[in-house]
Kinemage of the C-alpha trace (Angstrom):
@kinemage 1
@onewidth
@group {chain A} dominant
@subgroup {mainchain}
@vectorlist {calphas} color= white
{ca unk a 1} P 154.762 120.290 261.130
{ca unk a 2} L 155.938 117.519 258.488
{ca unk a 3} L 154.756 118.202 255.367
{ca unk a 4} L 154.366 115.227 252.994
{ca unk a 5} L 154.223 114.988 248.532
{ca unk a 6} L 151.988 112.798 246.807
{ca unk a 7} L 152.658 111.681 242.975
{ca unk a 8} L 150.453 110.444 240.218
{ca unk a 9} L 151.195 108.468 237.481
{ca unk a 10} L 148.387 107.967 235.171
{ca unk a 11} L 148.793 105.693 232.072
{ca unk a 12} L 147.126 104.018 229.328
{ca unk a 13} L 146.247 100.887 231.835
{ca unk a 14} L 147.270 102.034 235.049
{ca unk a 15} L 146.948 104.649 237.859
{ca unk a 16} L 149.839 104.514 240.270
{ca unk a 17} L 150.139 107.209 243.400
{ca unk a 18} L 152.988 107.656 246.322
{ca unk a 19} L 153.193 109.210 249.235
{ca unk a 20} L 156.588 110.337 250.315
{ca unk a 21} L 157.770 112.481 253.464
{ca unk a 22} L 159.419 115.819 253.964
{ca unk a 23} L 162.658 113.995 252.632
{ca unk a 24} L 160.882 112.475 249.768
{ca unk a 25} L 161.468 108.821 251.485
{ca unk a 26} L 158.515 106.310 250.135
{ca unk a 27} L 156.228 105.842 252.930
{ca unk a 28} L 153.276 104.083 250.742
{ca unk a 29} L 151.963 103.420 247.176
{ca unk a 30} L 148.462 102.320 245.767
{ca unk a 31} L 147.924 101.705 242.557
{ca unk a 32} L 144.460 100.920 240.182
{ca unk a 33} L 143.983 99.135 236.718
{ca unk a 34} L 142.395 102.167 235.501
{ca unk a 35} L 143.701 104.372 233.298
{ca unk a 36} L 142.993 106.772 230.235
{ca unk a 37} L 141.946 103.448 227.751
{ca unk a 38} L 138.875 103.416 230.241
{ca unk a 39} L 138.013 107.108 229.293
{ca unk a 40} L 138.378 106.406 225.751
{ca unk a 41} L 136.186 103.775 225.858
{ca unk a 42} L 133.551 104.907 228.388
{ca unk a 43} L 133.396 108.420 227.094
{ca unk a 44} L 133.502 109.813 230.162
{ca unk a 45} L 136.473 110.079 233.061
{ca unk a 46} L 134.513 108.699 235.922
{ca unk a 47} L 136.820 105.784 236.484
{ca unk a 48} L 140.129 107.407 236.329
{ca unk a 49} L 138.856 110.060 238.763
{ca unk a 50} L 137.157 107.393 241.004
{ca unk a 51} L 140.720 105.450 240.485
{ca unk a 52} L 142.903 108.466 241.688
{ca unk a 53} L 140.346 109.865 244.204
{ca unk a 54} L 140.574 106.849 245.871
{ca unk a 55} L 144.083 105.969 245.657
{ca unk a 56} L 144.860 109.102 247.459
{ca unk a 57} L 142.251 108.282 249.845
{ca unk a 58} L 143.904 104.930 250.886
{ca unk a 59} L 147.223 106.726 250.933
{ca unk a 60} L 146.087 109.468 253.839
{ca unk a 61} L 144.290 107.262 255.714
{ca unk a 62} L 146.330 104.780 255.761
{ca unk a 63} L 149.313 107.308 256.914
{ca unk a 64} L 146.700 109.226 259.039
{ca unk a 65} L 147.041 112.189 257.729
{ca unk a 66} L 145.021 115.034 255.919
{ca unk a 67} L 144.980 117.276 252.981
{ca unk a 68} L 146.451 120.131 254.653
{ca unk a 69} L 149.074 118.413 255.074
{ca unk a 70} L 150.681 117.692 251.948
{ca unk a 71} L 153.253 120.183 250.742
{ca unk a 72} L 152.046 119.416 246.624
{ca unk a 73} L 150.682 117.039 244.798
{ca unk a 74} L 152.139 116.047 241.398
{ca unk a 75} L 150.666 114.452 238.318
{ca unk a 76} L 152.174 112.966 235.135
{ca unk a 77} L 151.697 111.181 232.594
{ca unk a 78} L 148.281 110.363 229.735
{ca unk a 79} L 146.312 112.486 232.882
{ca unk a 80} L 147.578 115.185 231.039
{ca unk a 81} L 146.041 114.224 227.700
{ca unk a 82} L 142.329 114.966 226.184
{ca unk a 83} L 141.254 111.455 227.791
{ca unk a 84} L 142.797 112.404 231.185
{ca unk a 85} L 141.904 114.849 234.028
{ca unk a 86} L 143.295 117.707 232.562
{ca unk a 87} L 144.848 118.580 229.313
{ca unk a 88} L 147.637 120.303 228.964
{ca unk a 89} L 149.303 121.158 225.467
{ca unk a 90} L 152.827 118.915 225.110
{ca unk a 91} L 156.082 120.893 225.495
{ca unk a 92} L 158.243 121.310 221.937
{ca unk a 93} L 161.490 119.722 221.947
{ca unk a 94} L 164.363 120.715 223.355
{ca unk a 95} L 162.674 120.730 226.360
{ca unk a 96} L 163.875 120.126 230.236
{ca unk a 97} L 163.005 120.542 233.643
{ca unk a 98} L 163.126 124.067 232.706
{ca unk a 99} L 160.508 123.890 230.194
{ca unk a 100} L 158.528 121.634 231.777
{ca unk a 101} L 158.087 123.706 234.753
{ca unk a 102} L 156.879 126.712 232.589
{ca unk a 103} L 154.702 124.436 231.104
{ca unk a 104} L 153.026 122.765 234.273
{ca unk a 105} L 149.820 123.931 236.099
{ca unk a 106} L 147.836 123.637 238.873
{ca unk a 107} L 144.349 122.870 239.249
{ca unk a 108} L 141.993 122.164 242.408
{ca unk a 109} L 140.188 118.904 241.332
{ca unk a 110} L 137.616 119.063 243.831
{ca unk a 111} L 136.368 115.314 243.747
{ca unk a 112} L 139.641 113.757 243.295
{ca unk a 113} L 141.718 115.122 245.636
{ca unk a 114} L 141.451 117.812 248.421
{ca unk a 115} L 144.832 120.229 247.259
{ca unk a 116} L 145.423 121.433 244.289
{ca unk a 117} L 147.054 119.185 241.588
{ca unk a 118} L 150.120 120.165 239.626
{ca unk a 119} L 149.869 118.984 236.114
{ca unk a 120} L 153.128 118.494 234.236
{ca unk a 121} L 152.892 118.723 230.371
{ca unk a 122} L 154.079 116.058 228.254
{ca unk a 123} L 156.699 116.557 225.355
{ca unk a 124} L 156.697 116.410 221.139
{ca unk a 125} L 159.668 116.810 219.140
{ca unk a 126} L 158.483 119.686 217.298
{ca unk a 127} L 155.620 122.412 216.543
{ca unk a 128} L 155.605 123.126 212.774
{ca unk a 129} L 152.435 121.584 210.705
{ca unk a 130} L 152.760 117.970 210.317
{ca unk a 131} L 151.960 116.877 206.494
{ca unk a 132} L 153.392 113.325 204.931
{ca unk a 133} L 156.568 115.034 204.201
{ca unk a 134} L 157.651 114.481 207.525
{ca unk a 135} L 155.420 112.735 209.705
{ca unk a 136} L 158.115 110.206 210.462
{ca unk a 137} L 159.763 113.081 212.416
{ca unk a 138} L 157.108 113.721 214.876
{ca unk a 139} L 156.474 111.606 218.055
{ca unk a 140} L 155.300 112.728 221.374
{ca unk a 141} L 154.881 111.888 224.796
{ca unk a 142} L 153.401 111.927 228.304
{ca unk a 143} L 154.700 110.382 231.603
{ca unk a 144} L 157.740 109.261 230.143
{ca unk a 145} L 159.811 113.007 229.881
{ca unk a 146} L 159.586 112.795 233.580
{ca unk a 147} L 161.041 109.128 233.706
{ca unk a 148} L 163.908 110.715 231.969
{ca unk a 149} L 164.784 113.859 234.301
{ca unk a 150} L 166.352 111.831 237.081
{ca unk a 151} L 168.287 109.235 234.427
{ca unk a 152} L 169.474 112.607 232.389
{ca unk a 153} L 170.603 113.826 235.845
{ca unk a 154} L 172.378 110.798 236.632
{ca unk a 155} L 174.224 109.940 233.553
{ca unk a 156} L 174.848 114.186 233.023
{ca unk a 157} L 178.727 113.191 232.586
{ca unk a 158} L 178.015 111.092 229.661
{ca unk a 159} L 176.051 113.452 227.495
{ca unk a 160} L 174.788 113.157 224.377
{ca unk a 161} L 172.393 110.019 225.390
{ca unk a 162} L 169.894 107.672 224.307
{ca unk a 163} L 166.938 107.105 226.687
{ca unk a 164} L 165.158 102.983 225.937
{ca unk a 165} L 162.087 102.724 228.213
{ca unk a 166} L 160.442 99.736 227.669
{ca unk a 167} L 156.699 99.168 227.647
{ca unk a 168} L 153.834 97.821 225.761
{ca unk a 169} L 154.978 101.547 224.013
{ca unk a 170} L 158.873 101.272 224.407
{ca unk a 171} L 159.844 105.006 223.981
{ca unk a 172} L 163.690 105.898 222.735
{ca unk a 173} L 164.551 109.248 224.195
{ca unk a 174} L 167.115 111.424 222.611
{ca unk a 175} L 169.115 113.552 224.750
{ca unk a 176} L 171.222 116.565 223.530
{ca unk a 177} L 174.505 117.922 224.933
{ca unk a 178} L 172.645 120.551 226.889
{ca unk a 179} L 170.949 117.695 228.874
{ca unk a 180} L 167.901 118.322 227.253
{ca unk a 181} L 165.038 115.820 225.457
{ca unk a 182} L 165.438 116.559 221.549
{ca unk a 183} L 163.261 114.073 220.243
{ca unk a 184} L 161.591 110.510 220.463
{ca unk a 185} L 160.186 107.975 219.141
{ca unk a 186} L 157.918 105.263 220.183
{ca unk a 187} L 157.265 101.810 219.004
{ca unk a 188} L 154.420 99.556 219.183
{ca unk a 189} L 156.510 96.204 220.005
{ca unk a 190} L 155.173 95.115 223.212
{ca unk a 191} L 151.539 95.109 221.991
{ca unk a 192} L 152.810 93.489 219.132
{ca unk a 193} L 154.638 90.833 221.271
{ca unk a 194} L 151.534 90.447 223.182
{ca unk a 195} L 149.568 89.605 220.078
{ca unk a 196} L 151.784 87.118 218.719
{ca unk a 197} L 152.438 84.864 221.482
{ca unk a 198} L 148.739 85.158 222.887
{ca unk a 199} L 146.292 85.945 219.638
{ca unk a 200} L 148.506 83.894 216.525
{ca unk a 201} L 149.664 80.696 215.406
{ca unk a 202} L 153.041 81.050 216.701
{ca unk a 203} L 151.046 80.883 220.263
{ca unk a 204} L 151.351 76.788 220.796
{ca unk a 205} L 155.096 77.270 219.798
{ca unk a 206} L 155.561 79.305 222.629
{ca unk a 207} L 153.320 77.864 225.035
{ca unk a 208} L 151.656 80.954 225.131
{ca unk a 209} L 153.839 82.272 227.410
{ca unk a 210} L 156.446 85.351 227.475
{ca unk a 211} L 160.406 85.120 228.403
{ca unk a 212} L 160.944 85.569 232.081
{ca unk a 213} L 164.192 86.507 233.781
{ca unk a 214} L 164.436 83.210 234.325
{ca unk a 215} L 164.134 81.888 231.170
{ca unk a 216} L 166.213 83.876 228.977
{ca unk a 217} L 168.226 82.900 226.425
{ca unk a 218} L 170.801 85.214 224.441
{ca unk a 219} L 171.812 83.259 221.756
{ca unk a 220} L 167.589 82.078 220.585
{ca unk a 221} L 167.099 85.824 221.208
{ca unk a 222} L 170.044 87.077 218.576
{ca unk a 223} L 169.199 84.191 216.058
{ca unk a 224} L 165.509 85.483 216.129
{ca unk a 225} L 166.655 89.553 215.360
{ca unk a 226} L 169.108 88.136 213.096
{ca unk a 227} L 166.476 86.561 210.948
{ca unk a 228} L 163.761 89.121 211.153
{ca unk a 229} L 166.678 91.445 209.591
{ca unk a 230} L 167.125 89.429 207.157
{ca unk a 231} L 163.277 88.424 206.182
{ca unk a 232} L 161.348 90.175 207.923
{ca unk a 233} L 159.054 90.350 211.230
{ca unk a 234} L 156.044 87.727 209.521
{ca unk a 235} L 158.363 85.537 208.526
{ca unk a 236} L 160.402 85.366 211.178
{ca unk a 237} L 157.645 84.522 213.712
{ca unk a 238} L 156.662 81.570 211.367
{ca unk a 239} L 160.036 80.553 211.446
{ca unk a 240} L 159.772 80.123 215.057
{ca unk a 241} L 157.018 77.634 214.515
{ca unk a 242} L 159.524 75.473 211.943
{ca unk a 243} L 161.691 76.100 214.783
{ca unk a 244} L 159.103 74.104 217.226
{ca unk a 245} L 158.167 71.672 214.848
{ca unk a 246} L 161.379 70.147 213.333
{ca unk a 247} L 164.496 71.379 215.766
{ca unk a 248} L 163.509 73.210 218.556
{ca unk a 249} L 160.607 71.574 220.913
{ca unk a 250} L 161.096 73.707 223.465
{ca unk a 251} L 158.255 76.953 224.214
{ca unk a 252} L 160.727 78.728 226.312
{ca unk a 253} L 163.835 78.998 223.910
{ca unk a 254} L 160.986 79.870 220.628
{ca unk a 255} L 159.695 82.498 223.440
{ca unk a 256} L 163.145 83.643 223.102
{ca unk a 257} L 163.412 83.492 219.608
{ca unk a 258} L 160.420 85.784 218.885
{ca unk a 259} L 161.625 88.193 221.389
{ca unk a 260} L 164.501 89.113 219.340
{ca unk a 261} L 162.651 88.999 216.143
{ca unk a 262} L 160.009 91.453 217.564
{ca unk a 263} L 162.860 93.668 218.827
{ca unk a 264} L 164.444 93.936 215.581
{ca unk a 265} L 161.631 96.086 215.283
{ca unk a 266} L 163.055 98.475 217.780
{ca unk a 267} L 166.456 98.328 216.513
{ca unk a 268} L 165.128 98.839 212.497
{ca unk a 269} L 163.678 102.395 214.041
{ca unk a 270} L 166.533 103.594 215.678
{ca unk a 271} L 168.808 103.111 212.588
{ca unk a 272} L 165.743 104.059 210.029
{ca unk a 273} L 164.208 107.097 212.075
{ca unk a 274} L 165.433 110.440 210.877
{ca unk a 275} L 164.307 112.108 214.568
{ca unk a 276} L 166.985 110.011 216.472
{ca unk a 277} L 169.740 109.976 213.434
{ca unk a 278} L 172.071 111.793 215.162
{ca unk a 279} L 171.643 109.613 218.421
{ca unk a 280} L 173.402 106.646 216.952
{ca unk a 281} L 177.124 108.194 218.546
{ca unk a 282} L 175.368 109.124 222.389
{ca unk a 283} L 175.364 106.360 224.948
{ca unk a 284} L 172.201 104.540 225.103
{ca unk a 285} L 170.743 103.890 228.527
{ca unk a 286} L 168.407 100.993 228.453
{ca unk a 287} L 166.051 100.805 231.645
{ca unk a 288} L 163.483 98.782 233.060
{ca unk a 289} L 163.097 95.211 234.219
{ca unk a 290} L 164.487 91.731 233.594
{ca unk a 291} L 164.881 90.272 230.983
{ca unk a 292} L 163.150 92.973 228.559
{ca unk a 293} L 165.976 95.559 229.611
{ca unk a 294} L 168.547 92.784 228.759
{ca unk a 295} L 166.878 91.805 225.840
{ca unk a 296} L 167.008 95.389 224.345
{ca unk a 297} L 170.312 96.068 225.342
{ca unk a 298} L 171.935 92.402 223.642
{ca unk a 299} L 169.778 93.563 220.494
{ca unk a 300} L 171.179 96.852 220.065
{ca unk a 301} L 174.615 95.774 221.335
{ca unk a 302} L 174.597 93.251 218.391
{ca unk a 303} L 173.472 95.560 215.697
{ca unk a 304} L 176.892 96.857 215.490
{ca unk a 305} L 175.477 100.329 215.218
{ca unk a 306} L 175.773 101.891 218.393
{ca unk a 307} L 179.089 103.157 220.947
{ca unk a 308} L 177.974 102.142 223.756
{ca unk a 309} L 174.765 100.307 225.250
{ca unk a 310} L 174.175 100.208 229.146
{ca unk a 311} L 171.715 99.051 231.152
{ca unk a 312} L 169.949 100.896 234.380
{ca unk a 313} L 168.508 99.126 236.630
{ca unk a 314} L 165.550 100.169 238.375
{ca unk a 315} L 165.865 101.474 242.160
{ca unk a 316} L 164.020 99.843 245.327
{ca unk a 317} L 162.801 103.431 246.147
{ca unk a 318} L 160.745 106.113 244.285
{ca unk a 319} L 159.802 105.954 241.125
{ca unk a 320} L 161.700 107.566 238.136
{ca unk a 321} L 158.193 108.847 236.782
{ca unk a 322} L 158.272 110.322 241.085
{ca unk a 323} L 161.774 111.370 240.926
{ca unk a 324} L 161.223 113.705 237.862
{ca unk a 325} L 158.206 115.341 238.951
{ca unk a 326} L 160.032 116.119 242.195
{ca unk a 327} L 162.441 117.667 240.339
{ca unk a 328} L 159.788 119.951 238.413
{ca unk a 329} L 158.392 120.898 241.966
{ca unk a 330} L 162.072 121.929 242.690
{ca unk a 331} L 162.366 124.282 239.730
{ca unk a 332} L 159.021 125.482 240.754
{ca unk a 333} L 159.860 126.240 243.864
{ca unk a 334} L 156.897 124.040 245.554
{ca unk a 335} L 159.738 121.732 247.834
């Protein structure tokens, strides 16, 4: 009989889940806008289990198939945390697929779905008491260590690397020689982004719209990182608005022009954060979608600061947040 594997990838805003065949071949996905923000502010979890329950629902029926006949399911991501399904204590850095096996666990959820989950455990760059000494130091994560397992795996020849994986919380991944996650650290800059162009002044300048792939512009984005380095993030976004009003009247080129002045951002923490210091010599792998990926990439690039700066773009099959947790069930022995 086939057996099939289902994954879960909870977020902050999202739920998405996949079913996948014996050969771990997408057959179907189904996805909520629920996630752990809705547990936060409800107080309760009732939406993100009603959100998972019946994304895995729609997945067997639509496949015709039943519980007993998935091989695992897998879960990762802020379903681990205190606001998700189940918490599970973040792994200490270095950590792998090794560690993050040890760390996972399963648990029957009976009213989300009929098998017993497998929860894998998010990661934080170290365990020692955290005091204002060095804070700075600490970061952690959830969802995103098992983004990187199939990237580490794929780019094993080029070790040491740095991980970019963009997001309204665009995390920078260091990866040691041994191919394992040493530390992170995670920036704010797309809620940031989101805020300026929709919730400021600078939001007529841009027509209150982002960059699109379509729209992007290399040069506006470089002159707007250049100037933020040189004065600043707040006065760089009002710049954009001289920009608009005496040279530039055109909302897609200041779009690009705040882009790189809110990415400085990014680039200011990888040469400023003493948890990713000795990352600056690794490769850096930037992932994710047009034109944020190529954004990233043509900021760092230009910083001057960093060996070498690729970009990976995504697959038209599973996951990477599906491809790592496969690779946990692996080391578990579950597939």
């Amino acid at each position: 009989m086939s057996r099939y594997v289902i994954t879960i990838d909870a977020g902050t805003t999202n739920t998405r889940v996949h079913l996948f065949d014996q050969d771990f071949a997408l057959i179907a996905s189904a996805s909520r806008p629920v996630g752990v923000r809705n547990t936060a502010i409800d107080g309760n979890s009732e939406k993100l289990r009603a959100a998972v329950r019946d994304c895995v629902r729609e997945l067997l029926e639509g496949a015709a198939l039943t519980g007993a006949q998935l091989q695992c399911v897998l879960a990762s991501g802020m379903i681990t945390s205190n606001v998700g399904l189940y918490e599970l204590p973040h792994v200490a850095a270095p950590a792998g697929v090794d560690e993050l096996a040890a760390g996972a666990k399963s648990v029957l959820l009976e009213d989300v779905c009929p098998t017993p989950i497998w929860f894998i455990p998010g990661v934080k760059n170290f365990t020692t008491p955290v005091d204002t000494g060095n804070f700075e130091r600490m970061d952690m994560m959830r969802g995103e260590e098992a983004e990187c397992l199939p990237l580490i795996e794929s780019h094993r020849g080029e070790l040491p690397l740095l991980l970019v994986l963009p997001g309204s919380h665009t995390k920078f991944v260091g990866v040691g020689a041994d191919g394992r996650i040493s530390a992170c650290v995670t920036s704010i800059t797309g809620e940031l982004l989101d805020v300026i162009t929709k919730n400021t002044i600078i939001a007529d300048a841009v027509g209150h719209g982002f960059v699109t792939a379509q729209s992007y512009d290399r040069d506006m984005v470089l002159l707007g990182r250049r100037t933020a380095e040189r004065v600043g993030l707040g006065r760089a976004c009002f710049a954009g608005r001289i920009l608009s009003q005496f040279t530039q009247n055109d909302a897609e080129k200041i779009a690009n022009f705040i882009l790189g002045a809110v990415l400085q951002n990014d680039a200011a923490a990888l040469l400023g954060s003493s948890a990713l210091r000795a990352g600056r010599d690794a490769t850096v792998v930037v992932t994710g979608k047009e034109p944020l990926r190529q954004a990233i990439a043509d900021v760092l690039r230009d910083t001057g600061a960093f060996a070498q700066v690729r970009e990976e773009r995504p697959s038209d099959g599973a996951p990477l947040a599906a491809l790592g947790a496969r690779m946990v069930a692996q080391r578990l022995g579950l597939l």
